[in-house]
ZAKOLMI-345969 format. One line per 10 residues: for each residue z, x, y of N, C-alpha, C. Coordinates in steps of 0.02 Angstrom, whole numbers, plus 32768, in hexadecimal, padded with zeros to 4 digits. Example, Ala and Ser with C-alpha at 12.3 -4.5 7.8 and 13.67 -1.06 7.14 Angstrom:
residues 2
8186:8294:7EE4:8186:8267:7F1F:8186:8294:7F5B | 8162:8282:7F90:8165:82AC:7FCB:818A:8285:8002
//
This chain:
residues 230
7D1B:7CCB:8368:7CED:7CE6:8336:7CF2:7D32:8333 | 7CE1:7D44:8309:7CDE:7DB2:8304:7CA0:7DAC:8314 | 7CA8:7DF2:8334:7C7A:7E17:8332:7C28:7E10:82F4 | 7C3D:7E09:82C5:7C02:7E07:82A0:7BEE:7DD7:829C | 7C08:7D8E:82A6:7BF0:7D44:82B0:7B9B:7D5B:82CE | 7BA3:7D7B:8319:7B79:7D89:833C:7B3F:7DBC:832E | 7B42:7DC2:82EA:7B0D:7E0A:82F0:7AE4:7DDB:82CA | 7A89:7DF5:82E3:7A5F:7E00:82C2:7A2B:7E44:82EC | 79F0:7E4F:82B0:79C2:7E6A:82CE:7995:7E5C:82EE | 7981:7E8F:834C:7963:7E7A:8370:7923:7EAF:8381
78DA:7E88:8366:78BD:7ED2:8374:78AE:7ED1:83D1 | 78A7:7F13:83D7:78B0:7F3F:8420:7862:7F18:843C | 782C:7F11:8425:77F9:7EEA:8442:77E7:7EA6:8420 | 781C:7E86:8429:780A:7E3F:8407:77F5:7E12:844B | 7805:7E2A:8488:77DE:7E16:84C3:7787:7DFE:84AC | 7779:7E30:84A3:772F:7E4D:8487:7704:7E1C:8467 | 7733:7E04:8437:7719:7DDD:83F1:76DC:7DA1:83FF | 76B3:7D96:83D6:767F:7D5A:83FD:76A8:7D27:8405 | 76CC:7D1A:83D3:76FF:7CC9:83E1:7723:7CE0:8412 | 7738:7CE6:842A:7772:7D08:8452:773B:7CFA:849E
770B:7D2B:84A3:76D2:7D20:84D2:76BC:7CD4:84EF | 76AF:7CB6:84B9:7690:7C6F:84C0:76E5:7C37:84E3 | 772C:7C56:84BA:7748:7C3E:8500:775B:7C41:8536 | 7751:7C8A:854C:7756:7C97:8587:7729:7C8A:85B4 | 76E2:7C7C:858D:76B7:7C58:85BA:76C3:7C1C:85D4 | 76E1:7BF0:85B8:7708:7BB3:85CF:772E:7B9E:8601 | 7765:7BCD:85F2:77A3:7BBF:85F7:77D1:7BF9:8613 | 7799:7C2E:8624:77B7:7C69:8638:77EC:7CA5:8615 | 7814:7CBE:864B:783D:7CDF:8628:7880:7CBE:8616 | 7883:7C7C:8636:78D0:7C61:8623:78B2:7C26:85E6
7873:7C26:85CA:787A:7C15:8597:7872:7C3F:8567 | 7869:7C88:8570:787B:7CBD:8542:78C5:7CBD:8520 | 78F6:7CB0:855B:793D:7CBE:856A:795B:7C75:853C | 7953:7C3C:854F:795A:7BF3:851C:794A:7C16:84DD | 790F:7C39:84CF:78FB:7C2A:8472:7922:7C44:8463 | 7947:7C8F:8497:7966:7CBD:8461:79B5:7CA8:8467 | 79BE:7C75:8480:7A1A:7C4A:8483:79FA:7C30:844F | 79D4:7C02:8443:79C0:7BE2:8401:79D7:7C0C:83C8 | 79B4:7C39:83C6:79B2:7C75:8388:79EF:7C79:8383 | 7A2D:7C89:83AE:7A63:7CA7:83B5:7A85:7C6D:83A0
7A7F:7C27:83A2:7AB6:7BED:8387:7A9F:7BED:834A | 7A51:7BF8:8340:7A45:7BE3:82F7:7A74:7C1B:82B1 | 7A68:7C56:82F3:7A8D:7C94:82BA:7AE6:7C7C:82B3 | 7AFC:7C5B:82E5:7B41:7C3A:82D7:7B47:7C0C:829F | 7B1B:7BE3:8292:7B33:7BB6:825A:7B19:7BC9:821A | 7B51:7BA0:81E9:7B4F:7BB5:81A9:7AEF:7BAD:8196 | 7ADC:7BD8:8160:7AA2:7BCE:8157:7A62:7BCA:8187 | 7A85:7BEC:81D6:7A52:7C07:8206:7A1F:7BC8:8205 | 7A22:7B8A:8205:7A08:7B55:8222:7A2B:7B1A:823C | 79FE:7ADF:8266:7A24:7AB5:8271:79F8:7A7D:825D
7A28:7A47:8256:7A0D:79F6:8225:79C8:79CE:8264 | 799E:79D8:824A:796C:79AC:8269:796C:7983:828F | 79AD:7951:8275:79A5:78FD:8297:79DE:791E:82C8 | 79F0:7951:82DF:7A1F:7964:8316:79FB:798F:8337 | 79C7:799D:8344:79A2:79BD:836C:799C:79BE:83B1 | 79A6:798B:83D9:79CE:7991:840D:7A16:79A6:8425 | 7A4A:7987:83E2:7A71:79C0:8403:7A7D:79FD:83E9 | 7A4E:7A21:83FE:7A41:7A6F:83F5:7A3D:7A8F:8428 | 7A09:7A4D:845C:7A05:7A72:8489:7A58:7A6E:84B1 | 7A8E:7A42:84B4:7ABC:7A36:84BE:7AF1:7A67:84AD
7ADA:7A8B:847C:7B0F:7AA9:846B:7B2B:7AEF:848F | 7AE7:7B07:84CE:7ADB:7B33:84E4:7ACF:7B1A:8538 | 7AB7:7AE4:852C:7A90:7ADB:857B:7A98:7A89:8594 | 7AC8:7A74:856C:7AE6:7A35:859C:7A9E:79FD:8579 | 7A69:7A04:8558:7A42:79E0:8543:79F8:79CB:8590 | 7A03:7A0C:85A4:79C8:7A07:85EB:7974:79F6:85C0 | 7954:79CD:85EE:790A:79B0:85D0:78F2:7A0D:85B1 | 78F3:7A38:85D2:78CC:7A63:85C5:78C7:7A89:858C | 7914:7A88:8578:7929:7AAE:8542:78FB:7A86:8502 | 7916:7A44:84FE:78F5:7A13:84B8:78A7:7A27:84BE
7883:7A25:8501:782B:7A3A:8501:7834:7A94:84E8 | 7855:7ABA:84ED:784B:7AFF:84CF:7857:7AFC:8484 | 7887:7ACE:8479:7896:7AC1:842C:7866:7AB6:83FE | 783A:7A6D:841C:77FB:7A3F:83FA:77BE:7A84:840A | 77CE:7AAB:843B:777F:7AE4:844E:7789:7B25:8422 | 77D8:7B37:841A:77E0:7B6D:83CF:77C2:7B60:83AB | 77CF:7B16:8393:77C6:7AFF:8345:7779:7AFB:8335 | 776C:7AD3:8375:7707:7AD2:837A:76DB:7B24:8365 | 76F5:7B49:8383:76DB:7B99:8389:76F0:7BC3:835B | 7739:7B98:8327:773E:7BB8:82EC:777C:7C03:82F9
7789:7BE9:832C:77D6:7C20:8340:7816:7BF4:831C | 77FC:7BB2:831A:7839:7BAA:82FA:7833:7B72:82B5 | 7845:7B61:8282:782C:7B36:8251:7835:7B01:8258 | 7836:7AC1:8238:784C:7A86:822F:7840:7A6C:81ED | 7854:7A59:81BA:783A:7A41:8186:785D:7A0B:8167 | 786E:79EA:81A6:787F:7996:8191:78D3:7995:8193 | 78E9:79CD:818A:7933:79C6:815C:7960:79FE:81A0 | 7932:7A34:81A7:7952:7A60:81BE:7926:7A7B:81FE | 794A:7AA4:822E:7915:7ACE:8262:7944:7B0D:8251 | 790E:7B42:8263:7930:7B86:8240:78EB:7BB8:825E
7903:7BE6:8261:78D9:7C1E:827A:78D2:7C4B:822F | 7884:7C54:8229:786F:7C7D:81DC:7889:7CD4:81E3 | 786C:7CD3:821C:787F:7D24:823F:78C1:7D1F:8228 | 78F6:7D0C:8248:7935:7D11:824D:7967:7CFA:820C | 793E:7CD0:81D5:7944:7CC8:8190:794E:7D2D:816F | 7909:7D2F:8171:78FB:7D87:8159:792F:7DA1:813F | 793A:7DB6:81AA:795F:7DE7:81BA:79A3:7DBF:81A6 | 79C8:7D93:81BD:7A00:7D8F:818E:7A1D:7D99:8144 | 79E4:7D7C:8126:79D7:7D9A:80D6:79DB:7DD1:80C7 | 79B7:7E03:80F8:79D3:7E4D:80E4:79FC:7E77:80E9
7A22:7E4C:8133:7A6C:7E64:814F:7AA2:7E46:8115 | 7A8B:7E0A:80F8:7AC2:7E07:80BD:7AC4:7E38:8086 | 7A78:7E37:806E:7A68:7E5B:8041:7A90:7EC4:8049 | 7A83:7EC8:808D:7AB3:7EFA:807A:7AF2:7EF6:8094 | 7B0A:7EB8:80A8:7B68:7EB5:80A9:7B71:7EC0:8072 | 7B4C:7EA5:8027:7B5D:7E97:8002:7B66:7ED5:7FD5 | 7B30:7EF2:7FEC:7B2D:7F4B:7FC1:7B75:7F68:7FE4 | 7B83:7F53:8024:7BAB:7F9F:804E:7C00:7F74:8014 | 7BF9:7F2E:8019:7C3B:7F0C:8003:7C44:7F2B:7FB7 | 7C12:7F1A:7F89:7C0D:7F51:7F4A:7C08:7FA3:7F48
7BF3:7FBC:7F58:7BFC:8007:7F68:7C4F:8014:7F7B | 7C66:7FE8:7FA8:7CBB:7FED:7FC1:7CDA:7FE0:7F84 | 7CC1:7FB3:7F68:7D04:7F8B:7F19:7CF2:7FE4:7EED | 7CC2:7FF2:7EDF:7CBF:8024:7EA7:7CCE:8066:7ED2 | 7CDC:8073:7F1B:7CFB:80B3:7F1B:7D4D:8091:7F26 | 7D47:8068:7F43:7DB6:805D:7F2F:7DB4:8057:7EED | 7D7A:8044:7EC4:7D9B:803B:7E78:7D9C:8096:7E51 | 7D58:80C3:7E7B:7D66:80FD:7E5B:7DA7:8127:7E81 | 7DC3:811A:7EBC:7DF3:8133:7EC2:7E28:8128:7EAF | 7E40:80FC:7E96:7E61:80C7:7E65:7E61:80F0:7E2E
7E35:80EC:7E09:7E3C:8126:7DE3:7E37:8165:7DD7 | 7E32:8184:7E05:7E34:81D5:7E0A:7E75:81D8:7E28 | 7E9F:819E:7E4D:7EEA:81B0:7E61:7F13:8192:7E23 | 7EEF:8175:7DE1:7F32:8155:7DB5:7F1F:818F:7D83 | 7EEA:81B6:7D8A:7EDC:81EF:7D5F:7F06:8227:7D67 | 7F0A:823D:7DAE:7F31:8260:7DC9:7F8A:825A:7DB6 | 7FAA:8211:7DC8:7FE0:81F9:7DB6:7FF1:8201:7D78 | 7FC2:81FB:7D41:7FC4:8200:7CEE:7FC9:8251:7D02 | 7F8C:828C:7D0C:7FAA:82BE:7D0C:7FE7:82C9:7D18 | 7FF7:82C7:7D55:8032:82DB:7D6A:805F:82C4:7D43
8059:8296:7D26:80B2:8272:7CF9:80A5:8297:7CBE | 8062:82AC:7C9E:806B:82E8:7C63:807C:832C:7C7E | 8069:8336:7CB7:8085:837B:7CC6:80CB:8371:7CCD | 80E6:833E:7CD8:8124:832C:7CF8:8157:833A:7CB8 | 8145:82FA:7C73:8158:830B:7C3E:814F:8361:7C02 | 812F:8371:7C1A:8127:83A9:7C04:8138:83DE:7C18 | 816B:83C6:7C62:818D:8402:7C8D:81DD:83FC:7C76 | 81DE:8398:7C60:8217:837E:7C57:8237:838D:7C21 | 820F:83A2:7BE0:821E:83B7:7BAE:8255:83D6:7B9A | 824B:8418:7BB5:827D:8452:7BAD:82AE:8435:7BD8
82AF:841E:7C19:82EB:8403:7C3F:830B:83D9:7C32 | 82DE:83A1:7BE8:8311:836C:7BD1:8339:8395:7BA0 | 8319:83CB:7B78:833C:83E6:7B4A:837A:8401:7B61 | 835B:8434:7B9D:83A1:8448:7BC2:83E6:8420:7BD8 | 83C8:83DA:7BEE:8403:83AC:7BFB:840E:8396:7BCA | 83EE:839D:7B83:841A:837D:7B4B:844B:83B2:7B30 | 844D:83F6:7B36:8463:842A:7B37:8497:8449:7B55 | 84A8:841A:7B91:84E5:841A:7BBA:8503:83E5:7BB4 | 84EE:83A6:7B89:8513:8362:7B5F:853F:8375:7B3D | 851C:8397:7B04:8531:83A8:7AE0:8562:83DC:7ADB
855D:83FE:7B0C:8597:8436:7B18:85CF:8416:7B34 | 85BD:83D9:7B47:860A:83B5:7B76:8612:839A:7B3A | 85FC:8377:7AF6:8604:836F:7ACF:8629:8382:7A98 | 8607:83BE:7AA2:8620:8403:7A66:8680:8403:7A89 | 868C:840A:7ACC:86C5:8407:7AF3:86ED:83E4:7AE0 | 86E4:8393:7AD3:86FE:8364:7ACB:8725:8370:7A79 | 86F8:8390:7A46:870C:8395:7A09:874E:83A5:79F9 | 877F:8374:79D3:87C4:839C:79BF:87F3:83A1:79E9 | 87DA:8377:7A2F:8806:8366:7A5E:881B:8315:7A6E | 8850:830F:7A88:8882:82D0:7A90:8870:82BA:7AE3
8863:8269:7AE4:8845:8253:7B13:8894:8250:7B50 | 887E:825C:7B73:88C2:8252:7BBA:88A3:8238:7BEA | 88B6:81FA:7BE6:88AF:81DE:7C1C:886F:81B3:7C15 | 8837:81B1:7C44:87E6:8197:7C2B:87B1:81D7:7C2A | 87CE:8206:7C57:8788:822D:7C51:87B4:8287:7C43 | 87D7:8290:7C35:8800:82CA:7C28:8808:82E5:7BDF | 87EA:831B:7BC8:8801:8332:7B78:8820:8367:7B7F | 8859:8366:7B4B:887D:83AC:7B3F:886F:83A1:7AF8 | 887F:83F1:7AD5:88A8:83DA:7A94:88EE:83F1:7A96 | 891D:83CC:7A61:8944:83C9:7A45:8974:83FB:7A6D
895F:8429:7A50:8972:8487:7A7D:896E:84A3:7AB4 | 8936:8486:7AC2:8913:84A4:7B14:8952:8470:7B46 | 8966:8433:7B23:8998:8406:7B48:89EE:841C:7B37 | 89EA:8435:7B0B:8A25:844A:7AEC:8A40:849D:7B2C | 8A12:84B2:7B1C:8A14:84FC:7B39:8A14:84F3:7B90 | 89EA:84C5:7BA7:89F6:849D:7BEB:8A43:8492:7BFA | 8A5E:845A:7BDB:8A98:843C:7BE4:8AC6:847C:7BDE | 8AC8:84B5:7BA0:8AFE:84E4:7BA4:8AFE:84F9:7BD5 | 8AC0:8511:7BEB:8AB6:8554:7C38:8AD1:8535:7C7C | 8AB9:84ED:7C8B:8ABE:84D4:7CB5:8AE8:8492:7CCA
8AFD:8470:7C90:8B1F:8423:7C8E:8AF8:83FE:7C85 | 8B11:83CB:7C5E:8AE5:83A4:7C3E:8AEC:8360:7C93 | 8B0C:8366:7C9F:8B11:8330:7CF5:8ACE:8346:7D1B | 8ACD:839D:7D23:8AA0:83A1:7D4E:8A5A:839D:7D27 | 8A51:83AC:7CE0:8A1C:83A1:7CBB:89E8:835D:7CC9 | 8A28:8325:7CA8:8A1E:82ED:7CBA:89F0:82E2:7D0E | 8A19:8301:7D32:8A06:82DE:7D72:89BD:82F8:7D6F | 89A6:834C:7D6B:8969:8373:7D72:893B:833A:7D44 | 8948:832A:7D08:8913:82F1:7CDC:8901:82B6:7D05 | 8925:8296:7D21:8927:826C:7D4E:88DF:826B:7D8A
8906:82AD:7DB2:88DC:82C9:7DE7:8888:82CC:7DD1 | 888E:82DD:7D90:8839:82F9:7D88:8827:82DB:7D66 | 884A:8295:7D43:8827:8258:7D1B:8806:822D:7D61 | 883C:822F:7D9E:8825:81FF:7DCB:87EA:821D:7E0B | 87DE:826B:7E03:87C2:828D:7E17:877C:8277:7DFC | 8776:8292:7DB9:872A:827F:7D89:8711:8234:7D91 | 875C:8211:7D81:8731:81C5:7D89:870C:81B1:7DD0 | 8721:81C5:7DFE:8726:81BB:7E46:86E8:81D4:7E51 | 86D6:820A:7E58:8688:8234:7E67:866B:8233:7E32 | 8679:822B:7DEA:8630:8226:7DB7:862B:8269:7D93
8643:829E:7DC6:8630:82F5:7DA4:8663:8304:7D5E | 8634:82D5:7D37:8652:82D7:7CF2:8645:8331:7CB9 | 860A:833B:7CE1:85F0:8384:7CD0:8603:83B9:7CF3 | 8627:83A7:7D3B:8642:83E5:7D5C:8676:83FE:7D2F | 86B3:83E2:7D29:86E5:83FB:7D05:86E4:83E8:7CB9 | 86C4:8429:7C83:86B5:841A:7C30:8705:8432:7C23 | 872B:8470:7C3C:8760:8485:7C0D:878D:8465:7C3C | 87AA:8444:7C3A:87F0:8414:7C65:8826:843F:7C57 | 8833:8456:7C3A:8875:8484:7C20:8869:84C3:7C51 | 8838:84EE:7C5D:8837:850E:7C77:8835:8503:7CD7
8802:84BC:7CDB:8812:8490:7D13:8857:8475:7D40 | 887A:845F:7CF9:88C4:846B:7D20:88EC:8498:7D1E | 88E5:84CE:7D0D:8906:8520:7D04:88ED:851D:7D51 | 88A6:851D:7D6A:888C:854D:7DB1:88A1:8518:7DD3 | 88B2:84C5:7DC6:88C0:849B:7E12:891C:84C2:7E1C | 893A:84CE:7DDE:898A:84E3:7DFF:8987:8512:7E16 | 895A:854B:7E07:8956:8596:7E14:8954:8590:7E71 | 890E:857A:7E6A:8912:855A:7EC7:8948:852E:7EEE | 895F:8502:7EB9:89A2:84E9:7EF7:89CD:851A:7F00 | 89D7:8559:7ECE:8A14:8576:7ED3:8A0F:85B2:7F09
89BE:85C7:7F04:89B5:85F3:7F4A:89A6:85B6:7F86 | 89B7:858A:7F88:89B6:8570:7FD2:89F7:8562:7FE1 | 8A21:8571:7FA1:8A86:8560:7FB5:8A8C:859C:7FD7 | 8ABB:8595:8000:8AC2:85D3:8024:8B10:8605:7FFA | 8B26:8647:7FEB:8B4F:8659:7FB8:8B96:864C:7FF1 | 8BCF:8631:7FC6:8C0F:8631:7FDF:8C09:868D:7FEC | 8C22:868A:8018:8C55:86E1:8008:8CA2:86D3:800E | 8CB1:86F6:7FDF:8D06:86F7:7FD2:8D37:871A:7FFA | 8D55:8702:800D:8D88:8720:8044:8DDE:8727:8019 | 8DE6:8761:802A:8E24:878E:8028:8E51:8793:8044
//
């Protein structure tokens, strides 16, 4: 069972009480100690009572069913510590106070739904802000990236496809092949069609013509120069 199975309220001088008095005149202090195991099974079961025609085993349920317990049971009920009304035995006291321990589970359980529900919405308020601040930061930055589309775009214009991801035009390939050979041309288109496809950096390299001008420029300072001998 939890923890809260076991709770009810206990007042601090219920010793005191006249009912309470009239059984300790009886039955002493260990029939003080029986009523309040009583109290304590009755607060275990559903609806904090137990069925009439099982009234003995009540006392069983706590105390093995000893003669004394069933005479504190029938001397509650006589003195009005505990009820009987044909159907049920139940403590009125302990009715109350359960009623009001529900009564405010029930406030603390509602009070919880409407602050997760107002935080709920003060964090999807927040989220909506933020995605308009977000779009409204995005704006100019979508423009900007449509702005560098379009410039790889504008690039592409009037030029001849090589390969899958490589543009020259006409000239820029013409003027290639004179300066350099059209063998090694070929191969450089090659290199940086399979370069782009390979990593994606379709926007790193916009002028390819000038791309493979700087990849030969660099192989040719890493050739080391013949020197000519005499």
């Amino acid at each position: 069972m939890t923890k809260d199975a076991f709770y009810f309220s206990h007042d601090s001088n219920a010793h005191n009480d006249p009912k309470i008095l009239r059984l300790r005149a009886k039955f002493g202090w260990e029939g003080y100690g029986i009523y309040w195991a009583i109290i304590e099974t009755l607060r275990e079961q559903q609806g904090y009572n137990w069925p009439s025609n099982d009234k003995e085993l009540l006392s069983f349920s706590f105390a093995n069913g000893e003669a004394m317990v069933n005479q504190i049971i029938d001397h509650c009920i006589d003195i009005g510590l505990l009820e009987d009304n044909g159907e049920y035995i139940y403590s009125e006291s302990l009715l109350k106070r359960m009623n009001l321990y529900e009564e405010k589970r029930k406030k603390r359980v509602e009070a919880g739904k409407k602050g997760a529900q107002k935080r709920w919405n003060n964090n999807d308020s927040k989220g909506n802000q933020k995605q308009s601040n977000s779009n409204a930061i995005g704006e100019p930055m979508a423009l900007h990236g449509k702005g560098k589309e379009s410039k790889v775009k504008e690039s592409k214009v009037n030029k001849k496809k090589y390969r899958e991801h490589v543009y020259l035009s006409d000239d820029e390939y013409k003027r290639l092949c004179k300066e350099f050979g059209s063998e090694l041309i070929d191969s450089k288109i090659e290199d940086l069609d399979n370069y782009i496809g390979s990593t994606g950096k379709y926007n790193k390299y916009k002028d390819h013509n000038r791309t493979i001008r700087a990849w030969i420029k660099k192989d040719r300072e890493r050739t080391p120069r013949k020197v000519a001998r005499f």
